[in-house]
Every structure is written in C-alpha cells, then in structure tokens.
C-alpha positions as CSV (number, residue, x, y, z in Angstrom):
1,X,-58.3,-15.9,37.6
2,X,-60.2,-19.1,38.7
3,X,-62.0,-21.1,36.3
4,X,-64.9,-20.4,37.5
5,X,-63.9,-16.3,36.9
6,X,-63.5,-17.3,33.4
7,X,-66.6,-19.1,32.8
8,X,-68.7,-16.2,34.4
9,X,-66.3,-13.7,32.5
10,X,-66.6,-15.7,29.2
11,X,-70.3,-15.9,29.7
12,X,-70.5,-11.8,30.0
13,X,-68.4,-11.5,27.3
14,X,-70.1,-14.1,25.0
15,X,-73.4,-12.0,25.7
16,X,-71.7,-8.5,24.8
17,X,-70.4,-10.3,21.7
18,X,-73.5,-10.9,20.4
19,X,-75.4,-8.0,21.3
20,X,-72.8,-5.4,19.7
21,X,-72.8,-8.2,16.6
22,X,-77.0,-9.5,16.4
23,X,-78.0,-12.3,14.3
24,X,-78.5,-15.7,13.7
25,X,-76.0,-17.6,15.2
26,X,-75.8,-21.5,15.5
27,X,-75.7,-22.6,19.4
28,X,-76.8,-22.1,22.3
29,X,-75.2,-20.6,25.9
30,X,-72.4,-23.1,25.4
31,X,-71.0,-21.6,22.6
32,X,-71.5,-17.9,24.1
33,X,-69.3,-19.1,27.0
34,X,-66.7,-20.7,25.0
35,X,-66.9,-17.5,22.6
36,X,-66.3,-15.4,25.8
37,X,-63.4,-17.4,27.2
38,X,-61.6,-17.6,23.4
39,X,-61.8,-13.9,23.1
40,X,-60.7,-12.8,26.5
41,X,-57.7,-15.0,25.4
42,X,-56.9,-13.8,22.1
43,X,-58.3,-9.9,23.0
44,X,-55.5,-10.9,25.8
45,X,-53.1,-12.2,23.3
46,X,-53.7,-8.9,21.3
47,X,-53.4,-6.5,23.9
48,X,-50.3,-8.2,24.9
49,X,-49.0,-7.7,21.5
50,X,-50.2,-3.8,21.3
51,X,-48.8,-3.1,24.6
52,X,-52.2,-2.7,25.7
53,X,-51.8,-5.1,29.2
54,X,-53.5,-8.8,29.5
55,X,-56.4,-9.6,30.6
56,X,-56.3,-10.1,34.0
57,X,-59.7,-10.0,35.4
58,X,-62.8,-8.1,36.5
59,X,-62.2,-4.9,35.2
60,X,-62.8,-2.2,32.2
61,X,-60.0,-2.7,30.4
62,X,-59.9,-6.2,30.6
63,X,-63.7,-6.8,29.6
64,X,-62.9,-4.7,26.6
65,X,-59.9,-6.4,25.2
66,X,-61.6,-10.0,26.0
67,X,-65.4,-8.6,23.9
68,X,-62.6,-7.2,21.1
69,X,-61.4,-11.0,20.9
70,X,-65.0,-12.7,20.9
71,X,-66.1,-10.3,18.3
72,X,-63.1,-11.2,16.1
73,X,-64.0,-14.8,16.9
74,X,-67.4,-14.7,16.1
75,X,-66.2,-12.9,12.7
76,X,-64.7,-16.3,12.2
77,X,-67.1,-18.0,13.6
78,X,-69.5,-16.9,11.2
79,X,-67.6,-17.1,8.2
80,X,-67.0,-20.5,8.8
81,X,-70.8,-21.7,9.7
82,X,-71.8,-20.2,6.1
83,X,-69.3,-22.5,3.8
C-alpha cells in the first residue's frame, strides 16, 4: 500500500474507532488518522501473530484487524489523556 492508501485507510479506520468507542476524546482529524494508521499496524502485527494474515489493503478482513488495533490504541490512548 501507498501512503496515500494508508492515510485514506487510517482516516476510515480512525472514524470506525471512535464511533464503535464514543466520547470525548482530545484532537482533532489528525489524531483520527494517526489512530487509524497505528492500529492497522498493530491489528496487523496482531493478526500476524494469531495467524490471522496482515493487513494488506482495501478489504474486509483487513479493515477489521486495522479498527481492532485503533480500538486497542485508543484504549491506551485514553488511559493515558486521564493521568
């Protein structure tokens, strides 16, 4: 994948992160992109690990592993913006 397939990706992914997990989170589309493009790697590192496959682009599979890994980051995320 392109960059530019991982901004886009990261930016769909960043959105489905934080409309399966709503609240009040500290910046803006920035940190939904970057969200999105950290998860699809660790939901790719994950999956990897599982057996599961990589991410490797524009597809189910893919988009679910990579939302799996922005929702564990946003976990974080979170945890981290409250101390």
């Amino acid at each position: 994948m392109g960059i530019l397939s991982w901004i886009v990706m990261g930016l769909i992914v960043g959105v489905l992160a934080k409309f399966i997990m709503p609240g009040k989170d500290p910046g803006g589309i920035i940190i939904t992109i970057l969200l999105g493009i950290g998860g699809a790697f660790v939901g790719g590192f994950i999956g990897s690990s599982l057996g599961l496959g990589p991410v490797t682009g524009f597809n189910i599979g893919s988009i679910v592993l990579a939302t799996g890994g922005a929702i564990l980051l946003l976990v974080v995320y979170r945890a981290i913006k409250k101390k």
